[in-house]
C-alpha positions in Angstrom: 0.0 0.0 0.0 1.4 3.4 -0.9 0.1 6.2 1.2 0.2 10.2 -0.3 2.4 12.9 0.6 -1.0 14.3 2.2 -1.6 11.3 4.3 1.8 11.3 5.3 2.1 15.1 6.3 -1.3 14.0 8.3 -0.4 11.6 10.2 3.0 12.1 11.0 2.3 15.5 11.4 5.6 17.0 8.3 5.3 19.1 5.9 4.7 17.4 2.4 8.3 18.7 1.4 9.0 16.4 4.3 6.8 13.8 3.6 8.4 13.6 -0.2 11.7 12.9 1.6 10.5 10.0 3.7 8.8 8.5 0.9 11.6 8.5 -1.3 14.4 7.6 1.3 15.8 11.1 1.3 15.4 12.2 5.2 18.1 12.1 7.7 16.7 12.9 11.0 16.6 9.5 12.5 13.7 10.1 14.6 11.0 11.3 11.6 12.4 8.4 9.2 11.2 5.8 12.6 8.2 7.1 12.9 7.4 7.0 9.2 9.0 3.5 9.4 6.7 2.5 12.2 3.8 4.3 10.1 4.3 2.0 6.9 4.6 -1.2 9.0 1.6 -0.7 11.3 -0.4 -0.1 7.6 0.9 -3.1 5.7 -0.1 -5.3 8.9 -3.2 -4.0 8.8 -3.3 -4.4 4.7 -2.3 -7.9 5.5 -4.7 -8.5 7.8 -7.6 -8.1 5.4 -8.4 -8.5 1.8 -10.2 -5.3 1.6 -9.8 -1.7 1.7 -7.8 -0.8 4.9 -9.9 0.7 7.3 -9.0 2.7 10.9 -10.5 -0.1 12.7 -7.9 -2.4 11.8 -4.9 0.2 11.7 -5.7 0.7 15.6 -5.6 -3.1 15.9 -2.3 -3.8 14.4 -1.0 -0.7 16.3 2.1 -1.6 19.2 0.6 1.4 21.2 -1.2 1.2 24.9 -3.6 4.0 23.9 -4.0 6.6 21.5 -2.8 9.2 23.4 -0.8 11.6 21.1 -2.0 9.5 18.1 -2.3 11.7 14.9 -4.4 8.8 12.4 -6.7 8.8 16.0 -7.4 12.2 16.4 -8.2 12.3 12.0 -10.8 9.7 12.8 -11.8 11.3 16.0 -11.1 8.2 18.6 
């Protein structure tokens, strides 16, 4: 699954000149290119999981986090 430079910026919470870095392998801050690292796991497990169109129910399901405290894809869907 490929996300867009706007989901990206979204959920990570970058700029889309950002986003375009992480995407293409470009970014150096160690931290930002994690978290987009983590990001792309936690939606191809979720991909995985079902045949279908990936919905936020499942992304939350595959997620390694306690609660979704801080969570930027939680507060777009308004957990």
């Amino acid at each position: 699954m490929s996300l867009t430079l706007n989901e990206i910026s979204s959920v990570l919470g970058v700029s889309k000149p950002t986003a375009s870095a992480l995407k293409n392998g470009k970014y150096k801050a160690a931290d930002t290119v994690a978290k987009y690292e983590a990001l792309i796991n936690v939606v191809e497990k979720a991909a995985n999981k079902s045949d279908s169109k990936t919905d936020p129910d499942s992304i939350c399901a595959a997620c390694p986090r306690d609660d979704c405290t801080g969570c930027r894809l939680a507060e777009l869907i308004n957990l």
